[in-house]
C-alpha positions as CSV (number, residue, x, y, z in Angstrom):
1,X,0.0,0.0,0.0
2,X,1.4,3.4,-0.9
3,X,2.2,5.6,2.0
4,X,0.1,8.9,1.6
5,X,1.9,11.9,0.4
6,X,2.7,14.8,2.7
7,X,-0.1,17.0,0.9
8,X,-2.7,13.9,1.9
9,X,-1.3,14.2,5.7
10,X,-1.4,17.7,5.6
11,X,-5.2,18.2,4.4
12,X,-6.4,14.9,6.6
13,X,-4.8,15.9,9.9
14,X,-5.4,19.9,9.0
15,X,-9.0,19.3,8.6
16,X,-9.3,17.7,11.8
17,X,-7.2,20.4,13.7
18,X,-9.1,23.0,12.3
19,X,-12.3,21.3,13.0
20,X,-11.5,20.9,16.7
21,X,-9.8,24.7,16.9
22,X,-11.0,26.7,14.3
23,X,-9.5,27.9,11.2
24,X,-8.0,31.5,13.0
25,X,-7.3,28.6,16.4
26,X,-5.2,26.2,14.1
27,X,-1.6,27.7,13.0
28,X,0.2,26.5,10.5
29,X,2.6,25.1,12.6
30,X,0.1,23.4,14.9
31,X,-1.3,22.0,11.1
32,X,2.5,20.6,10.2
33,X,2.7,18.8,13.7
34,X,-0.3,17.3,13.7
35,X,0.9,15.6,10.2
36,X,4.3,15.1,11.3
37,X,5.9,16.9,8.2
38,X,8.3,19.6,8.4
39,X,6.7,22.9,8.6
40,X,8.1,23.8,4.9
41,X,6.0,20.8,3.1
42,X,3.0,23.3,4.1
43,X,4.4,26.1,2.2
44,X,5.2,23.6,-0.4
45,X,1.7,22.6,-1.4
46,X,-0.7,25.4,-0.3
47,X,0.1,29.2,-1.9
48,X,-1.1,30.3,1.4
49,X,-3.6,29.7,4.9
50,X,-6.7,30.9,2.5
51,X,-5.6,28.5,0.0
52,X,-5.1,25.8,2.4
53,X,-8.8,26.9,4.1
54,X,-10.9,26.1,1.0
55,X,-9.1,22.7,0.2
56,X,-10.2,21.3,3.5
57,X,-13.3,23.0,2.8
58,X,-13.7,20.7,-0.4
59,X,-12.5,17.4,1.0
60,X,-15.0,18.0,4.1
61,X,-17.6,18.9,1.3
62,X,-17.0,15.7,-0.6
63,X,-17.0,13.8,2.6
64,X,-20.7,15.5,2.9
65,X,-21.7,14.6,-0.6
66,X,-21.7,11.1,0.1
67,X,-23.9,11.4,3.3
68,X,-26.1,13.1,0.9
69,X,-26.4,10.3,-1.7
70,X,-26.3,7.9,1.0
71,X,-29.6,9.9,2.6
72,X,-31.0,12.8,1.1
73,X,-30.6,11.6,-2.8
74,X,-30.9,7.8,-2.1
75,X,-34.2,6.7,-3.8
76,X,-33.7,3.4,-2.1
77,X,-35.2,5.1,0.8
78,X,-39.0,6.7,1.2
79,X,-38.4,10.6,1.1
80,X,-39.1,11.6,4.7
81,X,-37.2,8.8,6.0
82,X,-34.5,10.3,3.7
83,X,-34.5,13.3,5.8
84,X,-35.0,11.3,8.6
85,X,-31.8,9.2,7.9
86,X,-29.9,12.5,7.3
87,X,-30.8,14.3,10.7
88,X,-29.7,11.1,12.5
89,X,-27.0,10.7,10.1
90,X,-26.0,14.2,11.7
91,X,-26.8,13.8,15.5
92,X,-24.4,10.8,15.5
93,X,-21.8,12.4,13.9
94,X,-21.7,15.0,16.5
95,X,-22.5,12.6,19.5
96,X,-19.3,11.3,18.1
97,X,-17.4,13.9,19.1
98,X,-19.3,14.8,22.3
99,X,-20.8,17.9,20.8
100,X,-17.4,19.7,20.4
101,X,-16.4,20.3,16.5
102,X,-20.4,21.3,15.4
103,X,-20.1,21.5,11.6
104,X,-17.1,22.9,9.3
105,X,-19.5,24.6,7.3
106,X,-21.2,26.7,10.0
107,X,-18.0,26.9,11.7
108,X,-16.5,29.0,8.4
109,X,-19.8,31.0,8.2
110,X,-19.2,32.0,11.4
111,X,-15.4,32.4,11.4
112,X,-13.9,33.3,7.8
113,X,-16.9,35.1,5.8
114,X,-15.2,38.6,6.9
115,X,-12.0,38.1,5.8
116,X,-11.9,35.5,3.0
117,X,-14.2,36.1,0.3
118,X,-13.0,33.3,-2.0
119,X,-14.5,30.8,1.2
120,X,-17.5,32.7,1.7
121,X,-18.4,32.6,-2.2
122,X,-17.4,29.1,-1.9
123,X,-19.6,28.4,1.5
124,X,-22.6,30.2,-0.9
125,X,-22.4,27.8,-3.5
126,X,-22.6,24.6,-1.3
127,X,-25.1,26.1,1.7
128,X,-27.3,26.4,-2.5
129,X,-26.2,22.8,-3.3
130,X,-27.1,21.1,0.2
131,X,-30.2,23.2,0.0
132,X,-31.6,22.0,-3.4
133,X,-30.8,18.4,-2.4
134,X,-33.4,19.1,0.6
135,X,-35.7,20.8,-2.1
136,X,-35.5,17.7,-4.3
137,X,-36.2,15.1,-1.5
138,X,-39.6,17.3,-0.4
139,X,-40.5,17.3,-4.5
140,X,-40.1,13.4,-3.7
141,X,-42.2,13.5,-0.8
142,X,-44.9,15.5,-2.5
143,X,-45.0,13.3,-5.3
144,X,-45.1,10.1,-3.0
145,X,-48.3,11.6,-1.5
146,X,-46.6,12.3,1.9
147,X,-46.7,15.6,1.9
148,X,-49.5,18.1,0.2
149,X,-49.6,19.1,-3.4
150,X,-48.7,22.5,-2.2
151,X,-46.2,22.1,-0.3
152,X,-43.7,25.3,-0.6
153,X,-40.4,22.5,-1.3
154,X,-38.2,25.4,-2.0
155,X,-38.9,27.2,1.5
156,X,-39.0,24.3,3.8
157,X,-35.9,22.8,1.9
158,X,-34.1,26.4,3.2
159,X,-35.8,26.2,6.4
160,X,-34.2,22.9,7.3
161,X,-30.9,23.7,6.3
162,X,-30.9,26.8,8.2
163,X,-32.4,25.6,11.4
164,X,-30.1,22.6,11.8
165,X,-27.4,24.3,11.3
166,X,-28.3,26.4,14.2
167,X,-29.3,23.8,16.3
168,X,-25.8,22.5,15.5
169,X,-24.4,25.8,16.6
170,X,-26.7,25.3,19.5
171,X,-25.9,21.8,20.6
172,X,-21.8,22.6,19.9
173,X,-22.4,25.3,22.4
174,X,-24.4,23.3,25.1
175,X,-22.2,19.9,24.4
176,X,-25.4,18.5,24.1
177,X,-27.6,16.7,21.8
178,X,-30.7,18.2,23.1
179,X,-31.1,21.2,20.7
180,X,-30.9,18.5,17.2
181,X,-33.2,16.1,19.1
182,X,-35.5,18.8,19.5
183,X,-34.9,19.7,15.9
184,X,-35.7,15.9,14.5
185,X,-39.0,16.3,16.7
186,X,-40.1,19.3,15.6
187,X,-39.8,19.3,11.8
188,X,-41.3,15.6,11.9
189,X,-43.9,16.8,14.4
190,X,-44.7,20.9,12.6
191,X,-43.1,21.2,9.1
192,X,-42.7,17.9,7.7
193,X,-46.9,17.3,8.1
């Protein structure tokens, strides 16, 4: 098996560091240790921090794509329990890491918006892409007959996104699960009827 290059163990253990830190938390040195390479292999494969920022912003994203297809987008599944599958998909993910590292996404909205506007553009474009693949689940549901003919798809497909990210925020904050429990029950229980 090939050993993984210093660019692999730089993004893999970078993306963890600056998941548990934060991207302003997580020097670059901090970044070379935690991949045991010397700190000039960083220099030699990213142009800069920013640069650095939105690859592990793409390998998390990828990583989130397949979560997707494996929820949201699998037609295996009926379309709420999609959603369904893809909020507990979430919640154990974060239970995994007792509430601590909430999600890179919302973590970068929060953090880099201000001062890199190559990641927020980027953060735009997938918040639109994770959004549609809610909207095209509730256009499954509706069609399935488990949710009304009217149902507004494009607004609730927002709303979702949007509100678990902040109970993500919320639950990070708390170091507990409560707030995306609470979540789960109340879009099954309000929107999702």
């Amino acid at each position: 098996m090939a050993k993984p290059s210093n660019r692999t163990k730089i993004l893999t253990e970078g993306l963890r560091i600056v998941h548990e830190r934060g991207f302003g938390g997580a020097s670059v040195r901090d970044i070379a240790q935690a991949a045991q390479v010397p700190l000039g292999s960083f220099t030699n494969h990213f142009a800069s921090k920013e640069a650095f920022g939105l690859e592990i912003l793409e390998l998390y994203y990828r990583n989130s794509r397949v979560h997707i297809a494996e929820t949201l987008s699998n037609p295996a599944l009926q379309p709420l329990d999609r959603i369904r599958a893809y909020v507990d998909h979430i919640i154990a993910v974060q239970n995994g890491t007792d509430m601590r590292r909430g999600c890179l996404f919302g973590n970068f909205g929060a953090e880099v918006v201000e001062q890199f506007e190559t990641m927020r553009l980027r953060l735009v474009e997938m918040f639109e892409d994770i959004r549609h693949a809610f909207a095209d689940c509730l256009k499954a549901a509706v069609a399935a007959g488990e949710l009304p003919e009217d149902y507004r798809c494009e607004d609730a497909a927002c709303f979702l996104f949007a509100a678990l990210q902040g109970a993500i925020v919320v639950a990070k904050t708390q170091r507990s699960d409560v707030p995306l429990t609470r979540y789960k029950r109340m879009i099954f229980e309000t929107v999702l009827h």
